[in-house]
Every structure is written in structure tokens, then in C-alpha cells.
N, C-alpha and C positions, 0 to 999 in steps of 0.2 A: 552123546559127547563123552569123549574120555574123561573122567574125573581126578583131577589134580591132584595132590597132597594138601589137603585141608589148611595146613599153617599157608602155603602159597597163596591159596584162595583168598584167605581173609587177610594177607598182606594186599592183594590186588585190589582188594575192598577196600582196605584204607589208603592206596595209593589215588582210586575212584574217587574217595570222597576228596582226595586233598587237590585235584587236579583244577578243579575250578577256581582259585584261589589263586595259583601259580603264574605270574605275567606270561602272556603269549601263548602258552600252553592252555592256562584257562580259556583263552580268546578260541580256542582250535574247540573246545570242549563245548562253551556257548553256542559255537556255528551249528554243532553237532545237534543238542538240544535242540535249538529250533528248525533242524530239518524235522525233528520228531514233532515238535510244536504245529511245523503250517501241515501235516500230514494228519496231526491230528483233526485238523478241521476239516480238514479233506475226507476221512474216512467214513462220519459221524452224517455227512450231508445226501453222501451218494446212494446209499438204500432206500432213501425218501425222495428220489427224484432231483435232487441237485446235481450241479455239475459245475468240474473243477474247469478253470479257464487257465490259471497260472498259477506258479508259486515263484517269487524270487528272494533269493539269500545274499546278504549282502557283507559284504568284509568287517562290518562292527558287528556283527552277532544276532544284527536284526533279521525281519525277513516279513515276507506278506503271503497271504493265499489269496486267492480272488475266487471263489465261490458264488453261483449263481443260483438261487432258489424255487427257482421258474417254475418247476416241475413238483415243487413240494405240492398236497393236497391243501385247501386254503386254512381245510378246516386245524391242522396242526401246523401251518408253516410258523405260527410263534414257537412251537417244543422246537423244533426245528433249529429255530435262531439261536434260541437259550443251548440246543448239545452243542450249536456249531461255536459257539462263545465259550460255553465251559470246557471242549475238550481241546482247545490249545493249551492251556496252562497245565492240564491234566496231564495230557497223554506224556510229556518225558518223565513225570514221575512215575505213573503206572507203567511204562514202556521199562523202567531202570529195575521197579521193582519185578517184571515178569522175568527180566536177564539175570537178574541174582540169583531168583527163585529155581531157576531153571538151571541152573551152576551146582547151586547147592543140590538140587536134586538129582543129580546127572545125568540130566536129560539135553540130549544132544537137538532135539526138533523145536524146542520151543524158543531159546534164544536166534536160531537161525528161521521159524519165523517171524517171529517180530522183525528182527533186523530187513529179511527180504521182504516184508510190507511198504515197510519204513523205506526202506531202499530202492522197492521199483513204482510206488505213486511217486517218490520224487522224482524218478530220473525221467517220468513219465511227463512231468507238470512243471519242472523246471525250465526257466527258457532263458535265465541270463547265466553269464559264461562262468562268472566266476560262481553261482549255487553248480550248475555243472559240473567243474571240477571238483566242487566237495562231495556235492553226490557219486561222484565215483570213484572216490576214495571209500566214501559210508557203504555202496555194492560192493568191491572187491573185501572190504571187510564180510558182509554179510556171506561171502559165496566164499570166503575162504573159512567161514564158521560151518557151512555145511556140508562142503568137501572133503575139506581136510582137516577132521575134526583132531584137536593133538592137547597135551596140556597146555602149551602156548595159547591157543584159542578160547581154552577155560578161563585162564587169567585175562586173559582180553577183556572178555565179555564181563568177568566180575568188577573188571576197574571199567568199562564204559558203563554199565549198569548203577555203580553207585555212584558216579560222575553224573547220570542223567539223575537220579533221585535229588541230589545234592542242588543240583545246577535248578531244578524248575522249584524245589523250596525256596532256593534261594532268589528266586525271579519272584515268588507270590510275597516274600518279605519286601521285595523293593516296590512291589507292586501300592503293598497296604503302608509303606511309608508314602508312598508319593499320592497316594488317598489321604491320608490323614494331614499332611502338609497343603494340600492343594496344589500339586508340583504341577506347572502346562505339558503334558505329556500324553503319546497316544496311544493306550492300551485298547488292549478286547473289550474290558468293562468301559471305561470313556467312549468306543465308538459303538458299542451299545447304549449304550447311554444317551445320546444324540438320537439313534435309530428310534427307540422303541420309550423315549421318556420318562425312561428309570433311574435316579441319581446309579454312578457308578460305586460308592460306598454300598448302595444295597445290592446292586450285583454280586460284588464281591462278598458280600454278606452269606450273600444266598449261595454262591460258588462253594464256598466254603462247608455250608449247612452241607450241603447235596456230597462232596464226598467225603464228608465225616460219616454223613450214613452208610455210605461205598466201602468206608474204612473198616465201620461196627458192623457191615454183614460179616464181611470177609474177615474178621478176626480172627479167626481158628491161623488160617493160612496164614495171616501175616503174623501173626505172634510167635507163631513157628519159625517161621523164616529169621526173623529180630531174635528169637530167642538161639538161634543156632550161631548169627553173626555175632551175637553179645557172646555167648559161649566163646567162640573162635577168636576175637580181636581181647578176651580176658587170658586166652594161655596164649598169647603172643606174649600179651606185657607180665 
């Protein structure tokens, strides 16, 4: 991927972070996220013998996967249920931070794969009209990131990348507010929680533990990363 002017780059980065935040624009931003959200759970099932039956995306920013676990072995289909649970809320943060990563390092293959993962389980598994048309907006992004790779396409991908990091922080903040209130609401953790007899406070307890360690392997890299945008977003201002 062609590599941008640095000050553009980390404009597009703080234009990412601020897009969720923005009426209606942020609404376009969320839907995005959660194509990467029900793909996450999609992805995480199917090497162990699951299989996907649907995904649908809805005009408030929600969405579902339907995941069958028939095939998982008996003896792990609980690890099974716990990745299938943790990597919705995961994957558009790690999904945002591999496109920054991948910007910053100018590397042209690795935001164009994520994005074309991202892009053809859904178009794959989607079945109502309107995930449809957003799914084919989030392809022709993705195929226009590895076609015709340009500075345009750098900035792209640096402001949907920090938009996805921004966007699924800010889901696990509403998340642990509506835990700590006792909000009637149906998350991954609530409807594990029903399933498997675990308060969903300790789900999310545990979600939490599990990629903080994900966070202190990978430190090297991501310090790196943080330390070149911190660098970059300081000789803007």
C-alpha cells in the first residue's frame, strides 16, 4: 500500500476516532462495527466444526449471527462458546487496531485482508436486504483497498481503523454501564449468562482478564504502534 504523508495519516486517525460520536455519521460507523462484530463470531466457531446459518444487520446498529455448534467436539464445546462470546466484542477492536498497524507500516496486504475476511463471510451470511447493502458498500471498500491501492486508500483505512477501535471501546463502556445498573438489555454476556449459568458481571469480568493478557503479550507491537500515533497526533497540535 502506498504510504501517505504522515501528518495525513494521523489527521485520518483523529478524524476515525471522532466519527463515532458525529449524528448519523456515527450511526453509518456502528453498522460498520458490527459487520466486524457478528464476523467475529463467525470466524472463531468454524475451525472447531461450527457453522454459520445467518447474520442479519439492522438500521439501529444492532445485528445477530446464528451460529450452530453441532459439530464442535463435546469434549471443548464449552472453549468453544466462551471464543464464540468473547470475539464479538473483540474483533472490531483488534480488527481497527490491525488497519492502523498496517497503515502505519505500509503495508498494503494486511488491511486488505482483514477488510476482505470481514467482507466476504459477511456477504456470504448475510440474508436480510438492508445488512446486504451495507455489506456491499464494506466489499467495494475492501477491493478498492487492494486494487487500487493510492493515498486515498491509506487515509481511508487509517480513519475506519481508528473508528473500529474507538467504536467497540466504546460498546464495552456501555456494556459495563448497563452491568453495573442492571439495565434489561441483551448482550453476548446476558445471553450467556442464561446459557451456561454464569452471572454476566463475571463474563465480562473474565472477557476482560482474557485480552488484557492478549494486550501484555503483544505489547512490544502495540506500544509501537501507540507510540508512533502519540508521536504523530503531538506535531499536529
Amino acid at each position: 500500500m502506498t504510504t501517505a504523508a504522515p501528518p495525513l495519516v494521523f489527521v485520518a486517525v483523529l478524524v476515525g476516532v471522532v466519527l463515532p460520536f458525529v449524528p448519523l455519521v456515527g450511526r453509518i460507523a456502528r453498522i460498520a462495527a458490527t459487520i466486524v462484530h457478528e464476523v467475529g463470531h463467525c470466524v472463531v466457531v468454524v475451525p472447531f466444526g461450527g457453522r454459520i446459518e445467518r447474520i442479519d444487520l439492522h438500521p439501529d446498529g444492532s445485528g445477530e449471527a446464528w451460529v450452530r455448534l453441532g459439530r464442535a467436539p463435546g469434549a471443548i464445546r464449552w472453549l468453544v462458546r466462551v471464543l464464540n462470546l468473547f470475539a464479538g466484542y473483540s474483533a472490531p477492536v483488534w480488527a481497527g487496531v490491525l488497519l492502523v498497524t498496517g497503515v502505519l507500516h505500509g503495508s498494503r496486504w494486511l488491511p486488505a485482508a482483514v477488510l476482505a475476511v470481514v467482507g466476504l463471510v459477511a456477504l456470504a451470511f448475510v440474508r436480510n436486504w438492508f445488512g446486504l447493502l451495507v455489506v456491499v458498500g464494506f466489499d467495494a471498500l475492501a477491493l478498492w483497498v487492494a486494487v487500487r491501492p493510492s493515498e486515498a486508500t491509506v487515509l481511508v483505512v487509517a480513519a475506519v481503523g481508528a473508528a473500529f477501535v474507538v467504536d467497540g471501546l466504546r460498546s464495552l463502556v456501555h456494556v459495563a454501564r448497563w452491568l453495573l445498573t442492571g439495565a434489561r438489555v441483551q448482550t453476548d454476556f446476558h445471553i450467556a449468562a442464561a446459557e451456561l449459568r454464569v452471572p454476566a458481571v463475571l463474563w465480562f469480568v473474565l472477557f476482560v482478564v482474557v485480552n488484557g493478557v492478549v494486550v501484555w503479550l503483544a505489547r512490544e507491537p502495540l506500544l509501537a504502534t501507540w507510540d508512533t500515533v502519540a508521536a504523530g497526533v503531538r506535531a499536529l497540535v
